[in-house]
Z-matrix of the N, CA and C atoms (Angstrom, degrees):
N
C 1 1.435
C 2 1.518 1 108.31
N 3 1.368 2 92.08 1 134.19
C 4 2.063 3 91.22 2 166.27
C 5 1.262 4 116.31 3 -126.53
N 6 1.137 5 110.68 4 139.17
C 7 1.533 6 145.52 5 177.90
C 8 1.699 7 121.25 6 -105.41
N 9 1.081 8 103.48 7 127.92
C 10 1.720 9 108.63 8 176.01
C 11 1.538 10 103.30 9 -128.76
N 12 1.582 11 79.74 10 144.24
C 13 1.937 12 80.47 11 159.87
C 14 1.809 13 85.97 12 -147.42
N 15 1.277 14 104.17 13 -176.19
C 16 1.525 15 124.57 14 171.29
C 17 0.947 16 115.10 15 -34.01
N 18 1.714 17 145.48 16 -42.38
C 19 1.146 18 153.30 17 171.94
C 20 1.853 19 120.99 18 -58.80
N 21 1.287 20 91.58 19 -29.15
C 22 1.690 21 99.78 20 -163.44
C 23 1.464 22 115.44 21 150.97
N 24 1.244 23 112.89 22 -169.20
C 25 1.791 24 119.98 23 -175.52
C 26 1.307 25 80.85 24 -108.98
N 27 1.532 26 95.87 25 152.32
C 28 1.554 27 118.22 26 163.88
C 29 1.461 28 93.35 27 -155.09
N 30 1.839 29 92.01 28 144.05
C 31 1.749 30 116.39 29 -161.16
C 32 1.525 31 91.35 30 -97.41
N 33 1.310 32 136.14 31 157.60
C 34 1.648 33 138.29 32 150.90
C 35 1.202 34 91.17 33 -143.02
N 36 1.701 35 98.01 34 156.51
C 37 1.322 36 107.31 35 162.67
C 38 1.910 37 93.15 36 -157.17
N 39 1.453 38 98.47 37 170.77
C 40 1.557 39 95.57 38 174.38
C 41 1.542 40 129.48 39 -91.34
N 42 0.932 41 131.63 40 122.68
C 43 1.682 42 138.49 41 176.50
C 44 1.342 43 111.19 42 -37.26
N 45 2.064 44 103.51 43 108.53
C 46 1.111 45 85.34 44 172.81
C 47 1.134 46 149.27 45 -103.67
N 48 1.288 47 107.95 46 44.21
C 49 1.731 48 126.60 47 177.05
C 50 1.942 49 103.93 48 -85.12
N 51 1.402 50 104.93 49 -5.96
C 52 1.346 51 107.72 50 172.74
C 53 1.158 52 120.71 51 62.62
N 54 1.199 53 119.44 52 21.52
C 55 1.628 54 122.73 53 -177.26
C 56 1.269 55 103.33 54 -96.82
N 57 1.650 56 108.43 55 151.01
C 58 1.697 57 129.39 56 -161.31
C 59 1.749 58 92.86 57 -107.13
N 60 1.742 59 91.65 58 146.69
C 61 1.216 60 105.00 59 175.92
C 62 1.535 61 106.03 60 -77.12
N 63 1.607 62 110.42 61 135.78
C 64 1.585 63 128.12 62 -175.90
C 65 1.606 64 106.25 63 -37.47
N 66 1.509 65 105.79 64 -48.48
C 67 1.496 66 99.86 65 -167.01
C 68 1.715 67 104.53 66 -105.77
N 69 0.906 68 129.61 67 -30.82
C 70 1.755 69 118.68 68 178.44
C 71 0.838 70 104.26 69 -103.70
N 72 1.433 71 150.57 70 6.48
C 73 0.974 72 150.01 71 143.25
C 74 1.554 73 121.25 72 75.07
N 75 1.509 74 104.75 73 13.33
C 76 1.417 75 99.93 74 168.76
C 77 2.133 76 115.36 75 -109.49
N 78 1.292 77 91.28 76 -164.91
C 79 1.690 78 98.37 77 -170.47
C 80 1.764 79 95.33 78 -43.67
N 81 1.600 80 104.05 79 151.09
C 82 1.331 81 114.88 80 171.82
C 83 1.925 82 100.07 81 -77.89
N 84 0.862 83 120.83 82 146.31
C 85 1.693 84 128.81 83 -165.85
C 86 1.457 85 92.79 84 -126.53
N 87 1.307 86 100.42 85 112.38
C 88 2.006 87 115.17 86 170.77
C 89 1.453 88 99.63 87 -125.22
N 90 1.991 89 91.95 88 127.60
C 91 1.207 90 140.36 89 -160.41
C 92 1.483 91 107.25 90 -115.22
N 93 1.476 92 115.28 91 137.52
C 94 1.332 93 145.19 92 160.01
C 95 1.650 94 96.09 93 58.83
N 96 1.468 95 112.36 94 -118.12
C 97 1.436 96 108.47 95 -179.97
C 98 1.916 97 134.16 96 -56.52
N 99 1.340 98 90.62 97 -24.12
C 100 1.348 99 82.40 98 -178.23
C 101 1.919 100 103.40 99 -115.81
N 102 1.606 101 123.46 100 34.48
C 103 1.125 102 140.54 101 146.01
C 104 2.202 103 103.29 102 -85.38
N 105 1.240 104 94.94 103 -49.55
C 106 1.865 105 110.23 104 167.15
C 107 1.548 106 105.76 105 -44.02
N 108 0.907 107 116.85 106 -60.22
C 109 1.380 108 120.38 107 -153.88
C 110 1.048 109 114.80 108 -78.80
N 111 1.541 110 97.48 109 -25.70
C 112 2.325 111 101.64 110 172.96
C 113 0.841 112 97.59 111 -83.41
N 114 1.100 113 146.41 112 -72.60
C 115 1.626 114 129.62 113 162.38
C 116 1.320 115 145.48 114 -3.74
N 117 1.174 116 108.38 115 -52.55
C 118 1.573 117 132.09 116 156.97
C 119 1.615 118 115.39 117 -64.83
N 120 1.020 119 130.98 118 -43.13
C 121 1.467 120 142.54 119 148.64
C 122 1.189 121 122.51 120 -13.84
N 123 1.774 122 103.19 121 -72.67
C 124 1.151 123 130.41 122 -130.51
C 125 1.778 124 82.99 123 -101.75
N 126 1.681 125 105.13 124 -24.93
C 127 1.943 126 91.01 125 168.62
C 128 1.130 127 125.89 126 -82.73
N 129 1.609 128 103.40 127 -36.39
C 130 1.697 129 105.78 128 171.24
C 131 1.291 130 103.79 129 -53.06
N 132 1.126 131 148.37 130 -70.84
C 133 1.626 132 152.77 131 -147.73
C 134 1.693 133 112.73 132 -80.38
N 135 1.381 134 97.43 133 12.01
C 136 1.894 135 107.62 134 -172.27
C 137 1.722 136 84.36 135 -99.67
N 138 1.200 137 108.31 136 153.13
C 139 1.627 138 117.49 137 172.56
C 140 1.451 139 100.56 138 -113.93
N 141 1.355 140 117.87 139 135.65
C 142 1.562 141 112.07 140 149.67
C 143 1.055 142 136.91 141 -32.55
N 144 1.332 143 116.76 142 130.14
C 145 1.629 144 125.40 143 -158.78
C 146 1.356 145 119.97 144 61.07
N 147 1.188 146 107.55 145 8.99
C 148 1.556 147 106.22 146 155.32
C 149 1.289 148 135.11 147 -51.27
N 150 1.140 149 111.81 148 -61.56
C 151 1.812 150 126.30 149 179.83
C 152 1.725 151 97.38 150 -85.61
N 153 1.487 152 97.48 151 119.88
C 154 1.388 153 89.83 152 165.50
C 155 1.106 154 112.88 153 -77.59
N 156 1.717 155 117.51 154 -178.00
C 157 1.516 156 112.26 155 -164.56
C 158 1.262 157 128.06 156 58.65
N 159 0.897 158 107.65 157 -42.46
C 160 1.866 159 118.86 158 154.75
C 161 1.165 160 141.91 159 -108.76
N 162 1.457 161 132.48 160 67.43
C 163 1.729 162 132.35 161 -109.44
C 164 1.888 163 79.97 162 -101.93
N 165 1.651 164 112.19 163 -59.52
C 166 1.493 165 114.37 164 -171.30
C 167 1.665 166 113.75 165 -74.39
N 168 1.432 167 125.13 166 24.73
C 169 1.808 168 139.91 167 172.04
C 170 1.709 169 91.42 168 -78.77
N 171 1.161 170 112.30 169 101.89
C 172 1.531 171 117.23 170 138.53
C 173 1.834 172 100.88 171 142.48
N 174 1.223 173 114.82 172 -159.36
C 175 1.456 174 125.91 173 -159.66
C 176 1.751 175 103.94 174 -112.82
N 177 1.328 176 116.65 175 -41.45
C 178 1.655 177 125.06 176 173.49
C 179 1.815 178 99.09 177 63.22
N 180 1.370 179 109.48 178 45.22
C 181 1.516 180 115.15 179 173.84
C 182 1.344 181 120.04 180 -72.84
N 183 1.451 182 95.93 181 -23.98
C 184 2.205 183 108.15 182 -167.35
C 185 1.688 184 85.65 183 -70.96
N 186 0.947 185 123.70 184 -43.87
C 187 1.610 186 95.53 185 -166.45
C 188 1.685 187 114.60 186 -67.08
N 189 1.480 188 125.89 187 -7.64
C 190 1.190 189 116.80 188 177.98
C 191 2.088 190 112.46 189 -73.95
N 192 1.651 191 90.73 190 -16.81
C 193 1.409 192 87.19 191 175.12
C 194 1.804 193 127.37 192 -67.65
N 195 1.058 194 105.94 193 0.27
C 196 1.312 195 109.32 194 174.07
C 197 1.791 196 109.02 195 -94.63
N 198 1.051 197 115.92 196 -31.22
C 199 1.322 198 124.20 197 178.88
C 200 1.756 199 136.21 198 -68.39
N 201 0.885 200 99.95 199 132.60
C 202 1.844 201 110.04 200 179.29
C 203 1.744 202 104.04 201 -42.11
N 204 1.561 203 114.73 202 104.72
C 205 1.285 204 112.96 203 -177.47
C 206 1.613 205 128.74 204 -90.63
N 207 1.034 206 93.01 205 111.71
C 208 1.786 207 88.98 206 -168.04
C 209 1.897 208 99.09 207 -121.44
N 210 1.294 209 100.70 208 -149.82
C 211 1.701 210 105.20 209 169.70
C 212 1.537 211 129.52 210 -81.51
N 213 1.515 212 107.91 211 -6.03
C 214 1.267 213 122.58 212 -175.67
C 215 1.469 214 90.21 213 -87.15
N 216 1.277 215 115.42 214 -65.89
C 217 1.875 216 107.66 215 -171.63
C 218 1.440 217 117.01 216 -46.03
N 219 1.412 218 113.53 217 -38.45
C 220 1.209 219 129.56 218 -166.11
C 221 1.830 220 96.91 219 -73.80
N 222 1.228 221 120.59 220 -37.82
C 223 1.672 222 126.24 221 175.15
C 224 1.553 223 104.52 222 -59.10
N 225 1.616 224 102.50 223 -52.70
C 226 1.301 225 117.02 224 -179.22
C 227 1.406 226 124.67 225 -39.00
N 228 1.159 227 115.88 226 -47.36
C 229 1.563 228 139.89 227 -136.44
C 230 1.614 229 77.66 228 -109.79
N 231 1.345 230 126.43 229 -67.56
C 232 1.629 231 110.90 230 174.18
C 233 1.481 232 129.60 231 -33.46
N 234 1.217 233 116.34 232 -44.04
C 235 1.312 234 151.31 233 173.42
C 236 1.825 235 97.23 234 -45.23
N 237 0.989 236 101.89 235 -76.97
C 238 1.310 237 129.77 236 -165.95
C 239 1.758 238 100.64 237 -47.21
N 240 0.857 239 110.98 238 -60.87
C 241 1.708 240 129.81 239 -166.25
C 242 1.805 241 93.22 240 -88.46
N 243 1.328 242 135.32 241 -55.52
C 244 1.669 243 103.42 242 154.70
C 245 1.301 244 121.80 243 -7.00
N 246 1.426 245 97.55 244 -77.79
C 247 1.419 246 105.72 245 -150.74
C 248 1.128 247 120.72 246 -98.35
N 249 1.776 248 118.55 247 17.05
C 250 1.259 249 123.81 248 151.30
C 251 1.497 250 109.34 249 -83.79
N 252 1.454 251 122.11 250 -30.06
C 253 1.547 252 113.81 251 172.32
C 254 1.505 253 110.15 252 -65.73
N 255 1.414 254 130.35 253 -41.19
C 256 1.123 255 129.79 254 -153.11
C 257 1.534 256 119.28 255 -74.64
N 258 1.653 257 95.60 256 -17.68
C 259 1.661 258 115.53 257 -177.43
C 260 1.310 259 111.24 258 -91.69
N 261 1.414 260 123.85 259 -32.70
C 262 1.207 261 123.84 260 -140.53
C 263 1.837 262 108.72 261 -148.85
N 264 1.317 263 93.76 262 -2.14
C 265 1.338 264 94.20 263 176.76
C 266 1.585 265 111.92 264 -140.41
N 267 1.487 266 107.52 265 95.10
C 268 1.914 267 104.55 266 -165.53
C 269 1.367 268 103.55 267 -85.14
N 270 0.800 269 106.62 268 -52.87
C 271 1.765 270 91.02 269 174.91
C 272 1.621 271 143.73 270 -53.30
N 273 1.469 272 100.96 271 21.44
C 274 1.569 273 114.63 272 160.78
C 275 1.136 274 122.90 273 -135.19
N 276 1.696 275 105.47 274 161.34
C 277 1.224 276 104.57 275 -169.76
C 278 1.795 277 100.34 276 -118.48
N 279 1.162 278 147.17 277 100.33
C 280 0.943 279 144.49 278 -137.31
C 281 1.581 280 88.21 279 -91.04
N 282 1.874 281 116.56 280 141.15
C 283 1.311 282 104.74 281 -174.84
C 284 1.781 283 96.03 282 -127.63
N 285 1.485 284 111.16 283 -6.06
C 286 1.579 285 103.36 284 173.55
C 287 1.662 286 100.84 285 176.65
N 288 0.877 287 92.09 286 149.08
C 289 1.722 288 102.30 287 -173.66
C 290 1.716 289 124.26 288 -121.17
N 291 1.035 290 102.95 289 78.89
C 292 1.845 291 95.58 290 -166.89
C 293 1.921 292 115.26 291 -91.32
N 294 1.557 293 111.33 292 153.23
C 295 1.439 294 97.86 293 179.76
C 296 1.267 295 97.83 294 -139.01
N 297 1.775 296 108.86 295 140.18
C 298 1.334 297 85.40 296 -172.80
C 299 1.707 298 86.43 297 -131.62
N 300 1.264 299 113.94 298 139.98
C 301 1.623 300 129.57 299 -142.87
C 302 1.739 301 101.59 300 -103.34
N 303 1.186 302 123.09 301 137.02
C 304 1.443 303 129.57 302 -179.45
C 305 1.766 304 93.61 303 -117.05
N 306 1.324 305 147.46 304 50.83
C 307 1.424 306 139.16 305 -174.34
C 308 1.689 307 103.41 306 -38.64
N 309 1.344 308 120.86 307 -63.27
C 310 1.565 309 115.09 308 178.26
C 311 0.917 310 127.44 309 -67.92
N 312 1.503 311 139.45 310 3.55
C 313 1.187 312 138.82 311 131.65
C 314 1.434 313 129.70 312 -104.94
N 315 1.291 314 97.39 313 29.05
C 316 1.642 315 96.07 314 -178.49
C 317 1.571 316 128.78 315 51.70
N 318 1.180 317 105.23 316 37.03
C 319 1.420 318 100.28 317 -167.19
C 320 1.588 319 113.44 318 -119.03
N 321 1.173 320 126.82 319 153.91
C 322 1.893 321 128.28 320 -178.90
C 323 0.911 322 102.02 321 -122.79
N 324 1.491 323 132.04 322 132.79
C 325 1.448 324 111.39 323 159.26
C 326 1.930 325 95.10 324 -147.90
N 327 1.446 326 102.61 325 126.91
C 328 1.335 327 136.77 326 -166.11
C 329 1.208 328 117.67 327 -81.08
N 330 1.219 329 140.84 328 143.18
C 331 1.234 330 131.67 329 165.62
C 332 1.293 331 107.97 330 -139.85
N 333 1.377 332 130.30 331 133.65
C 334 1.400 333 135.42 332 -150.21
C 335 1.639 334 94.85 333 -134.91
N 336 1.356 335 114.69 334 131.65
C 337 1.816 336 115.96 335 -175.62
C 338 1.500 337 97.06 336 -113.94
N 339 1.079 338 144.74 337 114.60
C 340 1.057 339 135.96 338 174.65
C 341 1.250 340 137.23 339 -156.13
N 342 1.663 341 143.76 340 174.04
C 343 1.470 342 117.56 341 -175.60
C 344 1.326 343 110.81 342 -149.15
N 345 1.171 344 124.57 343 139.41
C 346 1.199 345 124.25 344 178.03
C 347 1.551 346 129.19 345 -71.49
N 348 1.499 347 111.17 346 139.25
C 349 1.476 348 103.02 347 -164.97
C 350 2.219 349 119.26 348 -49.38
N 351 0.954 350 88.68 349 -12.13
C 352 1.624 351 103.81 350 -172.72
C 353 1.402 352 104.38 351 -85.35
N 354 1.204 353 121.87 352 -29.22
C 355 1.561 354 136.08 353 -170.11
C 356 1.638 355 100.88 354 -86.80
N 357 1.436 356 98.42 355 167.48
C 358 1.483 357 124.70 356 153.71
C 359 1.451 358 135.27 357 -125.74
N 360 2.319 359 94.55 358 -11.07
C 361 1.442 360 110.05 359 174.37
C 362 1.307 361 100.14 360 -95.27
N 363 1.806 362 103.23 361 152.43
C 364 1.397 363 103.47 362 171.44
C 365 1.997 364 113.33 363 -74.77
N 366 1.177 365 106.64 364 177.34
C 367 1.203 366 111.72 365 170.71
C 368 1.644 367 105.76 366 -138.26
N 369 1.332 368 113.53 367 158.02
C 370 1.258 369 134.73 368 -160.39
C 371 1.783 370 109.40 369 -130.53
N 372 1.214 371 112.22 370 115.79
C 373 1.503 372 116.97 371 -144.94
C 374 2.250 373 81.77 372 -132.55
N 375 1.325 374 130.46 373 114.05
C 376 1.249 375 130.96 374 168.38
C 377 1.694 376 107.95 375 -120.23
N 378 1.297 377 121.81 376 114.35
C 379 1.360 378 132.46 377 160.74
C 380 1.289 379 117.94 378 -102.72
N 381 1.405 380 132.51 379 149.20
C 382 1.591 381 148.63 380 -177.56
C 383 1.477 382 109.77 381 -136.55
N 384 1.583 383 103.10 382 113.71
C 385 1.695 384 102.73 383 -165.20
C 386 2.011 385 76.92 384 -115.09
N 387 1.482 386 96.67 385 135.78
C 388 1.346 387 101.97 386 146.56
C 389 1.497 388 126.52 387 -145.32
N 390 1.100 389 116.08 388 -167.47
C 391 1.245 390 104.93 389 -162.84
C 392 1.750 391 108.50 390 -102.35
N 393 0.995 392 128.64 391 111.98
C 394 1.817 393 129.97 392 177.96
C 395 1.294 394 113.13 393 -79.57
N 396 1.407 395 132.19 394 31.35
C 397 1.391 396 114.25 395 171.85
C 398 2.013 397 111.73 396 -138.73
């Protein structure tokens, strides 16, 4: 959701771990960067053809975890996560994309530098995909 007032846009959305605030007791409400960042998350870690109705929504990174990791995956996998922000996520401005690769344990873990069009600070976005089977 977006919101403006005189100052600027500001993004919210609700937390989705669904937990209630202690004292009003309703949904926890995440604001500006870290409303961004679940978002951003929640596309990298979406696989193609996941969402129906929306078959090409997300990044489809888990399948590189099965694969022989060299500099091509690692090109790949940049590739990949570009241009899931660039389609599907307007409110960033992506400023660098690093991956830093665990091959014997199957593990990814991402680090995304980036800023929101409303901002002037960067933000710092880290995901860890591994493999559960």
């Amino acid at each position: 959701m977006i919101r403006s007032n005189i100052s600027g846009i500001f993004y919210k959305d609700f937390d989705l771990s669904f937990r209630k605030h202690p004292v009003t007791k309703k949904l926890i409400i995440k604001k500006n960067d870290e409303a961004v960042k679940q978002a951003l998350k929640n596309l990298i870690l979406t696989n193609l053809f996941e969402r129906p109705f929306r078959p090409l929504f997300g990044s489809d990174i888990t399948k590189t975890l099965f694969e022989n990791y060299d500099p091509i995956t690692e090109s790949n996998l940049e590739t990949y996560i570009r241009t899931a922000i660039e389609n599907y996520e307007p409110r960033v401005i992506v400023s660098d994309i690093n991956i830093f690769a665990d091959p014997d344990g199957n593990e990814l873990s991402i680090n995304i530098l980036f800023r929101t069009k409303n901002a002037t600070n960067s933000s710092e976005l880290i995901v860890t995909v591994d493999r559960i089977r």
